[in-house]
N, C-alpha and C positions, 0 to 999 in steps of 0.2 A: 792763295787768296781765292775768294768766291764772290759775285757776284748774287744781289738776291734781288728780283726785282718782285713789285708785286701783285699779285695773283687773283683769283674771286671768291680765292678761299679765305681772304678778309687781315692777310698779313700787308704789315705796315710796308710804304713805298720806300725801298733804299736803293733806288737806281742811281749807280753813278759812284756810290760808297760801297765800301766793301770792309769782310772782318774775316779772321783767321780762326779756325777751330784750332783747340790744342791736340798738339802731334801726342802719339799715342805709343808706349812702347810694348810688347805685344806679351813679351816675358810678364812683365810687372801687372799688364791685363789683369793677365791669366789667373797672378795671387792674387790680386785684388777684388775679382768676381770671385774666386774661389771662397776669400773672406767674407767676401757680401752674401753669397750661398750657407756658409754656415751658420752666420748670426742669423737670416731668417727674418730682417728686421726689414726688408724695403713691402709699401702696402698694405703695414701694420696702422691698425687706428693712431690717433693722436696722444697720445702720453703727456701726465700734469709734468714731470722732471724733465723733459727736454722744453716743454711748453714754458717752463720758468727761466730755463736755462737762456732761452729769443730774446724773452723780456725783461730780462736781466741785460744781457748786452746791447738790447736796443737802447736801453737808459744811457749805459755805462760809457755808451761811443756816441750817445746824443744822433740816433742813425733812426729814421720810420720805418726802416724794414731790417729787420733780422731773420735767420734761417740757417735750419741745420740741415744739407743739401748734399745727397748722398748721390755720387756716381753709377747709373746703373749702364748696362751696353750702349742706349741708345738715346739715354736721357739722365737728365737729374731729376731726384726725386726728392720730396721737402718734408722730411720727418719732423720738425717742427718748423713752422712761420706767425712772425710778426709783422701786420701791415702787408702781407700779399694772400691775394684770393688764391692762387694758382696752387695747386698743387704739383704738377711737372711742367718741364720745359723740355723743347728738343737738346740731345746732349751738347750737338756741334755751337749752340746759343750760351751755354752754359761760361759765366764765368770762372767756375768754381774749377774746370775742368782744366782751366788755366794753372791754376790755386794749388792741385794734386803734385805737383813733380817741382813746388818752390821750397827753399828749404826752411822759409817764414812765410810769413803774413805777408800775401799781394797785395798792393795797394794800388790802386788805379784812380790817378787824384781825379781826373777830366776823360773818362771814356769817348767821347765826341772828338778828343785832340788824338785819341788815341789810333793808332794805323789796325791794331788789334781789333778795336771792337768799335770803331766808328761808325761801320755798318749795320749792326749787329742788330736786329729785330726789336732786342729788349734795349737798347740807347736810342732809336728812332723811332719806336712805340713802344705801349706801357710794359714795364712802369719807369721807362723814360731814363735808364741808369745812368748817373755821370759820374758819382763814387762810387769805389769798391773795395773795401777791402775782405779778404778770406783767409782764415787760421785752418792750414789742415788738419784734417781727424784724422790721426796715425793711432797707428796698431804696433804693437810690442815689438814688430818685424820692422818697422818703420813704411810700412804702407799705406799710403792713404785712401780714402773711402770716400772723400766726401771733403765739404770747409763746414763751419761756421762761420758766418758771412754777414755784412752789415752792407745798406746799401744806402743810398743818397742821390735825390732827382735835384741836388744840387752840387757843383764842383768844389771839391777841397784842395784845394793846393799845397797847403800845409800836411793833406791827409791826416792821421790820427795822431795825437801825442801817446809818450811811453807809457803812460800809464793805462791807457786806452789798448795801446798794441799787448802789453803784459796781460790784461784782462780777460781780453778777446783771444790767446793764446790759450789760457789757463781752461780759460770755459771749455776749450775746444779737448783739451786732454780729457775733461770732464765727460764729456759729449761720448768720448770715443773709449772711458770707463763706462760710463752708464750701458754703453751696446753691449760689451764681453758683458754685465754684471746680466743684461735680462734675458742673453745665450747662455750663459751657465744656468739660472733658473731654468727657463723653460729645458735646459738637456738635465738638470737634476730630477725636475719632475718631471720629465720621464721614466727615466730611471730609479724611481720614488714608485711610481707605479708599476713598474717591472717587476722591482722588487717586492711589493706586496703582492702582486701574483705567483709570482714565484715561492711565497713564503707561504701564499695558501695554498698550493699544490702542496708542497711539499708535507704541510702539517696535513693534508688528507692522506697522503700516502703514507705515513711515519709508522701508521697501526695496519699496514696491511700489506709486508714485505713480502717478497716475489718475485718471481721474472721480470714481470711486466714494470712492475714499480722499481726494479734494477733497470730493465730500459732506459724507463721517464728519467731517475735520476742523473744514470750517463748524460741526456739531452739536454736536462738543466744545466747541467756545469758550464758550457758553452754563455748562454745569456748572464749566467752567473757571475763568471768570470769577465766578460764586458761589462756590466756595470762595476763591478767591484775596477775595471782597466779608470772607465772613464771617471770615476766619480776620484781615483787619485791623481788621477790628472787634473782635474780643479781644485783637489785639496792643496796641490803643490804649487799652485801658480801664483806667487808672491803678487801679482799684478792685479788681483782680484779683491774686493773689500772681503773683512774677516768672516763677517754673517755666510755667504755662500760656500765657503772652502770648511765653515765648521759644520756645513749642511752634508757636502760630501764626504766630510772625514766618518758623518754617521752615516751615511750612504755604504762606503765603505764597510764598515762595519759592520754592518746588516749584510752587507753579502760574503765577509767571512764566517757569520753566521751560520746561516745557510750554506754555504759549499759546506760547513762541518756536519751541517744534518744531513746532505747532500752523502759525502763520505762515511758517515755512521752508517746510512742506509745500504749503501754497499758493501758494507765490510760484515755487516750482518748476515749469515746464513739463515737463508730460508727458515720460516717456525723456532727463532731463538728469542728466549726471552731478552727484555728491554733493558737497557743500562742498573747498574749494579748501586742503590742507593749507599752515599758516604756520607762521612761527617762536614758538611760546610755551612758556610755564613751566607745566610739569605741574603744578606743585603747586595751580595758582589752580582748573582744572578737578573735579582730584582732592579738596582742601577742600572745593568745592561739590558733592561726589556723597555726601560725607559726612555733610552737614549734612542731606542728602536723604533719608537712610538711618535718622537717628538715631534719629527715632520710629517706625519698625519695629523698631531693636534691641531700643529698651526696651519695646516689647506685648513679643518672644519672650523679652526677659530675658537678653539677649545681651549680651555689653559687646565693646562696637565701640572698637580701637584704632586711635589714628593713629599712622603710621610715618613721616608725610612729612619733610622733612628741612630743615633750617635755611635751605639755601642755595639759589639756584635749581636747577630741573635745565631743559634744554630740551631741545625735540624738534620737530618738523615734523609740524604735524599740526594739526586743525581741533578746537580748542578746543572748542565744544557734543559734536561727535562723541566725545571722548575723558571727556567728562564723563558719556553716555548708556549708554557701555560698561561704565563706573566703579560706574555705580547696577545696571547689570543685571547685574553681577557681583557687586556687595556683594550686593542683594537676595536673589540665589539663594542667598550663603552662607548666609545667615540664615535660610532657608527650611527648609536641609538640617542649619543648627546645631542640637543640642538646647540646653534653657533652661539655665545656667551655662553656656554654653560662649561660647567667642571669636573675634572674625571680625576681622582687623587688614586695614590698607591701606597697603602698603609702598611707597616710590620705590625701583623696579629699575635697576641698570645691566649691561650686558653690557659685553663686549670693545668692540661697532661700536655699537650701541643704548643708548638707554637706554626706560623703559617703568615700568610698576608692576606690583604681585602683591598678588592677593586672597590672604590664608591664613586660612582656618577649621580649628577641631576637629571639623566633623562627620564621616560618614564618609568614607572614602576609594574609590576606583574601582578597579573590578577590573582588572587587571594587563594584561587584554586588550584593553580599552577606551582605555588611554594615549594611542594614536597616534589620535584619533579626534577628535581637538581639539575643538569646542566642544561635539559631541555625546556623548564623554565625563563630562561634569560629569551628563548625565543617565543615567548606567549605575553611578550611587552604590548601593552596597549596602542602602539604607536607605528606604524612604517619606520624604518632607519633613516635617521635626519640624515647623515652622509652615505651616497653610494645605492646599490637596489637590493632585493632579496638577499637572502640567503636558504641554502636548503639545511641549513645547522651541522652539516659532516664537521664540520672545525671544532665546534662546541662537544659534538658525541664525543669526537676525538681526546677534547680538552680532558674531557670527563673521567675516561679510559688511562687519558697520561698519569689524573693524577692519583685513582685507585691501583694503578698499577706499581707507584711508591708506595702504597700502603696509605695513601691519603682518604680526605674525602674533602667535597665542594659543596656550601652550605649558600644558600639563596635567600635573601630577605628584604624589604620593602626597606629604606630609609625613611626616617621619622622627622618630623620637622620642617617649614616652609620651604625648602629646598626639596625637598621629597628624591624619586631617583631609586638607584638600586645598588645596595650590599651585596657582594660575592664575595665570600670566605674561603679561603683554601685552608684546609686542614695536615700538617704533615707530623712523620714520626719526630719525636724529640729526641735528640743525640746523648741523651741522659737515660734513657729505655732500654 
């Protein structure tokens, strides 16, 4: 028990009444902060989905105040509130801290009858609590973080009906999906951008094997192989909605990718010529440069079409290489697209060739610049809507991959209110 009497620091008088902070077990602490440490989520701004999630059960339980109230060391802190100004409270005040180690919904019909919390700051000043009830927010381990809590400056003695307790239960699993879904975003995008660093290293280095670039490659596998760790581990965790676990499985993929160019690069002797062009199907290449790309559309807000086509097409040409050119030409478009705008990935055919075409809407190239082939894409009128400079080694690169197939890379304005910019790859045809 404790005594709180009051002070000039402006907290309400409870001489005479007392309240009980809840006992703490030190084990359970320990997961519990460790959890709260990796979501990331306490002191975050106010979110619309948990914002709806208060006002939903403050209706639902006919309660002025709801709150989604997360246990931190020394406080609860209120990732969302309905009807209370407060943002935190001290923890030992907290009802919710009660709420963590029930194996339901607490109900506290008359806090004031209560030996618990009769004293308690927040029952004998605002916001004056007489009901309470709190659904823990558990985690897959069964550890809780925190309630979902409804409150009442008036006593219920009946407390909630079932349908009210089932409600207010439900939200709360909801509550405690919603955290794991916006810690797997925020660790996918990281690892989203890992990975595209990683993928532009690696495509600078591809044409310029060596010691040094045998080094760097060694060093990548490391970071490589952690996202490639982490992004399977949210592909596999049934408890995750499907949008995110489909975000990692291309995460994933992206960085077997990568460890493959990773591995080419090393296995390569010094001054040896590049991959040995075969007969394959553009499309299998071209699908996987797309799948590559997808989670950069959607950060710039881009909608990325496919044009590939029903039937096979073939070409002579080394499959990784035709896939590497794919991504570093989508990538740029997207770079240079503004947000609504569209970046498609067509199967080309010419007269003798066949090949594909980037098409974006962002801007177009000055008229002088056309014949300037891959160095062209960088004499766009415009800054890059996503991201900042570039010094172009990716594009020389690109350039380099694809004459070294025996291709070539054709650059042209798009025509038509949507304007934007044509890049054509040109490859051997498997008929030649």
């Amino acid at each position: 028990m404790r005594i709180v009497t009051k002070a000039d620091t402006g907290k309400p008088e409870t001489i005479g009444k007392t309240f009980t902070p809840a006992g703490r077990d030190p084990a359970r602490e320990r997961r519990r902060m460790a959890h709260l440490d990796r979501l990331g989520v306490l002191d975050t701004p106010p979110e619309p989905g948990f914002d709806r999630i208060v006002d939903i059960v403050s209706d639902l339980c006919r309660a002025p105040i709801a709150l989604v109230s997360l246990i931190d060391t020394d406080r609860q802190w209120f990732k969302a509130r309905h009807g209370l100004d407060a943002t935190e409270t001290p923890r030992d005040w907290a009802f919710c801290d009660h709420a963590l180690a029930a194996p339901t919904v607490l109900e506290v019909p008359d806090a004031a009858q209560d030996p618990r919390f009769a004293g308690n700051p927040l029952v004998v000043g605002p916001p004056f609590i007489r009901f309470y009830a709190g659904a823990p927010i558990r985690l897959g381990d069964g550890i809780a973080l925190g309630t979902l809590c409804v409150i009442d400056p008036e006593p219920r003695p009946d407390g909630l009906d079932d349908r009210q307790t089932r409600m207010l239960e439900a939200h709360a699993a909801l509550v405690a999906e919603r955290l794991q879904l916006l810690a797997a975003n925020d660790h996918l995008r990281e690892q989203m951008d890992l990975a595209v660093r990683v993928q532009t290293r690696l495509v600078d280095m591809a044409a310029t094997p060596g010691q040094a670039v045998q080094e760097l490659a060694h060093e990548l596998r490391t970071p490589l192989c952690s996202t490639m760790g982490y992004a399977a581990l949210i592909a596999a965790d049934q408890r995750l909605p499907q949008e995110p676990r489909a975000w990692a499985g291309s995460i994933e993929e992206a960085g077997r990718w990568m460890l493959g160019l990773v591995n080419r690069l090393l296995a390569r002797p010094r001054g040896a010529e590049g991959p040995r062009p075969q007969v394959i199907d553009l499309r299998q290449p071209l699908a996987a440069a797309l799948r590559l790309v997808h989670g950069l559309s959607l950060e710039a807000g881009i909608r990325l079409e496919d044009g590939l086509t029903a039937e096979p097409v073939t070409a002579e040409a080394d499959a990784a290489t035709v896939q590497q050119v794919a991504v570093n030409l989508l990538a740029n478009a997207i770079k240079y697209t503004p947000a609504g705008g569209t970046v498609r990935l067509d199967i080309a055919r010419g007269p003798d060739r066949p090949g594909f075409a980037v098409l974006d809407t962002g801007p177009g190239v000055a008229p002088d610049r056309l014949g300037d082939g891959g160095d062209a894409i960088l004499g766009r009128g415009a800054a890059p809507a996503v991201g900042g400079g570039s010094s172009g080694m990716g594009l020389d690169i690109t350039r380099r991959l694809v004459e070294g197939q025996g291709g070539r890379i054709e650059i042209g304005n798009r025509k038509g209110s949507q304007g934007g910019l044509n890049v054509s790859v040109w490859l051997h045809s498997a008929n030649c």
